[in-house]
C-alpha positions in Angstrom: 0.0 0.0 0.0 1.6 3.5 -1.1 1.3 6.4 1.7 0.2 10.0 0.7 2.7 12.3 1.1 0.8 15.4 3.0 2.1 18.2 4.8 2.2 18.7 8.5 -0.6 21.8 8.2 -3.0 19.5 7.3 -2.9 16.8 10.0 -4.9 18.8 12.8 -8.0 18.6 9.9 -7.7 15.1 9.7 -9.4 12.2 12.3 -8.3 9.9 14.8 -11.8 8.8 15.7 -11.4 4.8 14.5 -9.7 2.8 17.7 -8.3 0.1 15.3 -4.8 -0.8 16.1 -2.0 -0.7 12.7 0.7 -2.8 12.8 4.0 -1.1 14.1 7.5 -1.3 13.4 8.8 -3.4 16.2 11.4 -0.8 16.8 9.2 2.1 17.0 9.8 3.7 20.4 13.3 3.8 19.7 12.6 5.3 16.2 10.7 7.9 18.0 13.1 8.6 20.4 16.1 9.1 17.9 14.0 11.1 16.0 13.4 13.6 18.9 17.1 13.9 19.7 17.8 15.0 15.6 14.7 17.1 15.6 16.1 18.9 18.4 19.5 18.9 18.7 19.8 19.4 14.6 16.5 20.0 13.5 16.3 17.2 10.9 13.3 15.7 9.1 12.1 12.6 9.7 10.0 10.3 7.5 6.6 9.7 9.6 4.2 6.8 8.5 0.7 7.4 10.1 -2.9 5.8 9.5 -5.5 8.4 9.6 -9.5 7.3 10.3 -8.9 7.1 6.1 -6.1 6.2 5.3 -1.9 5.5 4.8 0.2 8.8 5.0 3.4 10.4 5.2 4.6 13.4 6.6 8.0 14.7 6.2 8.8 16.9 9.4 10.6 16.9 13.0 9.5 15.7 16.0 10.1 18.2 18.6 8.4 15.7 21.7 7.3 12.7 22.1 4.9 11.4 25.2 3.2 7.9 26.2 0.1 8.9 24.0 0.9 11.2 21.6 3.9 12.5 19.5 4.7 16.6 19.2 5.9 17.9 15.8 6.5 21.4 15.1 4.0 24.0 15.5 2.2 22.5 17.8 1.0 19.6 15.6 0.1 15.8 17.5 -0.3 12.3 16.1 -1.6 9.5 18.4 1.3 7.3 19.1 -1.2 4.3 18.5 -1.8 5.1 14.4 2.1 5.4 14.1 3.4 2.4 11.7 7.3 3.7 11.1 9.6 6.5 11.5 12.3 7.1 8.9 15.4 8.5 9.9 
């Protein structure tokens, strides 16, 4: 399945509402947690695959925080850790 690339502007307008659980990248706390340290110690973009309520995307941004729940990317922007498949370094 290919993943739309979207920007990050757009992910507060789209829904988290389904509680079905994607398949995750067995490594994907410590993707998370690399990705973090770039985004804030260098600022780099990471790769972020996400499933929305409709379906596969991508965004290309940095994470800026990262909690038990939810992820932070910049401007104030949150994904729910649970729809997160991979992070891309």
């Amino acid at each position: 399945m290919e993943a739309t690339l979207i920007e990050k502007e757009q992910i507060p307008l789209l829904t988290f509402h389904d509680k079905t659980t994607v398949d995750q990248h067995p490594d994907l706390q410590n993707q998370i947690e690399k990705a973090t340290i770039l985004g804030n110690a260098h600022r780099t973009k990471v790769s972020i695959y996400f499933k929305d309520d409709e379906s596969l995307k991508r965004v290309e941004t940095t994470i800026w925080a990262a909690g038990t729940k939810f992820i932070c990317l910049k401007g104030g922007v949150w994904i729910p850790i649970s729809r997160l498949i991979e992070v891309k370094i």
